[in-house]
C-alpha positions in Angstrom: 216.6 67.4 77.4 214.4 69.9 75.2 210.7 71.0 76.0 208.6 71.7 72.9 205.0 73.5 72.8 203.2 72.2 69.9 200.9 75.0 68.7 199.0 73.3 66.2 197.5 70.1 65.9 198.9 67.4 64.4 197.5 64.7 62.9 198.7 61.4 61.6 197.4 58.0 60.1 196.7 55.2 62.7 198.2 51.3 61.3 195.8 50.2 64.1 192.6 50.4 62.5 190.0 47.7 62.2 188.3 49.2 59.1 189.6 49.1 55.8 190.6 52.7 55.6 193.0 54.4 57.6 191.8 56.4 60.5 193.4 59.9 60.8 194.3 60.3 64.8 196.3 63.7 66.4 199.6 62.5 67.2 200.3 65.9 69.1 197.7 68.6 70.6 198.3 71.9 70.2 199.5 73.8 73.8 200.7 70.1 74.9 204.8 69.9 75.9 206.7 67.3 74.8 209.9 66.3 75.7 212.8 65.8 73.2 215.8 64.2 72.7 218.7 64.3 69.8 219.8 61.5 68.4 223.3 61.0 67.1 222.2 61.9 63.9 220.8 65.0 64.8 217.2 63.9 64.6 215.1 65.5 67.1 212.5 63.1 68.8 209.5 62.8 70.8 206.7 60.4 71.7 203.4 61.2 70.4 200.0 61.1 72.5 200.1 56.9 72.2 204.0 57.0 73.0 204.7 55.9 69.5 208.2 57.8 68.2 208.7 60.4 65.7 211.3 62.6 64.2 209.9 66.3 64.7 212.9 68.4 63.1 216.2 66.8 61.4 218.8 68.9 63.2 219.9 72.0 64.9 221.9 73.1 62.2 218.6 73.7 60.1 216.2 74.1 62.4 216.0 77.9 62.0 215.1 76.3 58.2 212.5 73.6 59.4 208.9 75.1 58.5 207.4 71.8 59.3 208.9 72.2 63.0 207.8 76.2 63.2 204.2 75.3 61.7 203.8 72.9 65.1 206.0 73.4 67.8 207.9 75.9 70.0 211.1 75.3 71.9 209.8 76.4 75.6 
């Protein structure tokens, strides 16, 4: 198991909406933790504020390269 901080909001479209647009909803809150796991793949995985899944980062071996990760989370 793996902790993450996110640090920056993130937001994300929600397929739940009732008008015609999509509604833009934050998926994680910044200074939240959110636990991870690894898939077999590699994939590194959470469950957002509605406990819907997402890949975060695509693997330790480029993590250190991930800007997307480092833009929004910390290991903690």
């Amino acid at each position: 198991m793996i902790l993450v901080r996110c640090i920056k909001n993130v937001y994300g479209e929600s397929e739940h909406s009732y008008i015609e647009f999509l509604d833009e909803r934050c998926l994680f809150k910044a200074g939240y933790f959110y636990i991870v796991s690894i898939d077999d793949e590699g994939r590194w995985l959470t469950q957002d504020e509605e406990d819907e899944p997402h890949i975060i980062a695509d693997g330790q071996a480029t993590l250190a390269e991930d800007e997307w990760f480092h833009e929004h989370f910390v290991i903690a």
